[in-house]
C-alpha positions in Angstrom: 256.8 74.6 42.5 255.1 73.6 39.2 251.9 70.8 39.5 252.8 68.7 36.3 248.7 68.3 35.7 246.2 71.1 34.3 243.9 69.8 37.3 244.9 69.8 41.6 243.3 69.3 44.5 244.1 71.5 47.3 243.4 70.0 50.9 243.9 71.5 54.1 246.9 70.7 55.9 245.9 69.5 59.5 243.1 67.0 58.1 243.1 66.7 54.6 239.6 67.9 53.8 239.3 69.2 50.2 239.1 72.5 49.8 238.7 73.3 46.1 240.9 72.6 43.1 243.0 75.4 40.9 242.6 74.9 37.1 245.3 75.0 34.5 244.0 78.5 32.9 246.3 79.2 29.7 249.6 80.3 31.6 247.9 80.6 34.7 245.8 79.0 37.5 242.2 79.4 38.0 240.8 78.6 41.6 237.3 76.6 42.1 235.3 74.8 44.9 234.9 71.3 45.8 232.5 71.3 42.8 233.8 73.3 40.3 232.4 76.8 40.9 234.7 79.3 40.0 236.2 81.6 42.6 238.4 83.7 41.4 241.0 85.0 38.4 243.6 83.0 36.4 247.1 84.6 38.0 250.0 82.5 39.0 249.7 79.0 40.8 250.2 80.3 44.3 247.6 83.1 44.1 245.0 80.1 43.2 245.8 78.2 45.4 245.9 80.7 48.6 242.2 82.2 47.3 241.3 77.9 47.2 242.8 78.0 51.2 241.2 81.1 51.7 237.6 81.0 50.3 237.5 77.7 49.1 234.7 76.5 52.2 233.8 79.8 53.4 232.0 81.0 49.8 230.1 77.9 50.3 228.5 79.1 53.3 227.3 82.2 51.5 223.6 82.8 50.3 223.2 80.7 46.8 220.6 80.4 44.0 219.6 77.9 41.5 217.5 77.4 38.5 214.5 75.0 38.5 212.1 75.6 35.7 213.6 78.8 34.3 213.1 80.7 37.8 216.4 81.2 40.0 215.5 81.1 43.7 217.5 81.4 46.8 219.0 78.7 49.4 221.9 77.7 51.2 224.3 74.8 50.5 224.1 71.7 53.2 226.8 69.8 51.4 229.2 69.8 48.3 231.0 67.2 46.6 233.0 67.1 43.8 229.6 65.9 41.3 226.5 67.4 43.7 225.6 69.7 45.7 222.5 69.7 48.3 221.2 72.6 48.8 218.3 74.1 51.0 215.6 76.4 49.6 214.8 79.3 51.3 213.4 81.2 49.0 209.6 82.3 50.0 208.6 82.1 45.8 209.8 78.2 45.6 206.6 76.3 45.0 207.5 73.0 46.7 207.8 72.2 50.3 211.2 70.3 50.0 213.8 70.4 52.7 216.4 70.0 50.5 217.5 68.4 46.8 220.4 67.6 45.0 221.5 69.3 41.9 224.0 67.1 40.1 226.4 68.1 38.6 226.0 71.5 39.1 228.1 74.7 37.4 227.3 78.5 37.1 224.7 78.3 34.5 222.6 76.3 37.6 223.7 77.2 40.5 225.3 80.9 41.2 226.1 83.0 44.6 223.5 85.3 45.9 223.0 88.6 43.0 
C-alpha cells in the first residue's frame, strides 16, 4: 500500500485515537508523535508506521525537557495535541511554582526527551 500524501495519520484500530503521523522523508517514511516530534529513521512506509503503533504514546510518557529562557529543565507531558503540548515541571532548578504550561507549537529545538 502506497499513502498518495507526503503527510498520514496513524490511529489505533479499536478506538481511533491518534497515535502519531509518518512523514514523506525522500523515498522513505519518517515516524513522529501526535505533535511532530521525531521518533525514529526514514525506511519504508510499514516500518514508520509500526514504530508510530509502537512508540507513538508510550515515548510520551517518558521523562522530557524544555527550554524557557535559555535553560532546559525536566518534566513530564500531561497532554499532546497536534499544535501544544502541556507539560509538568519537575525539575528542582525551575524558578516558578507552576503546575503545568503549555508550549505551543512545540518541536526538538524546544522540547526534547530526557539526555
Amino acid at each position: 500500500m502506497s499513502p498518495e500524501t507526503d503527510r498520514h495519520e496513524i490511529r489505533r484500530d479499536d478506538d481511533g485515537a491518534l497515535l502519531g503521523y509518518v512523514h514523506r522523508a525522500g523515498e522513505g517514511w519518517e515516524p513522529y508523535t501526535v505533535f511532530g516530534y521525531p521518533i525514529g529513521a526514514a525506511g519504508p512506509y510499514e516500518r514508520a508506521e509500526q514504530e508510530v503503533r509502537r512508540a507513538g504514546l508510550d515515548v510520551l510518557a517518558g521523562q522530557w525537557e524544555f527550554l524557557e529562557d535559555g535553560e532546559w529543565y525536566r518534566c513530564v507531558i500531561l497532554e499532546a495535541a497536534a499544535h501544544e503540548v502541556r507539560v509538568r515541571p519537575v525539575d528542582h532548578r525551575y524558578p516558578h511554582h507552576r503546575y503545568s504550561l503549555t508550549l505551543e507549537h512545540p518541536g526538538p529545538r524546544t522540547l526534547r526527551p530526557a539526555r
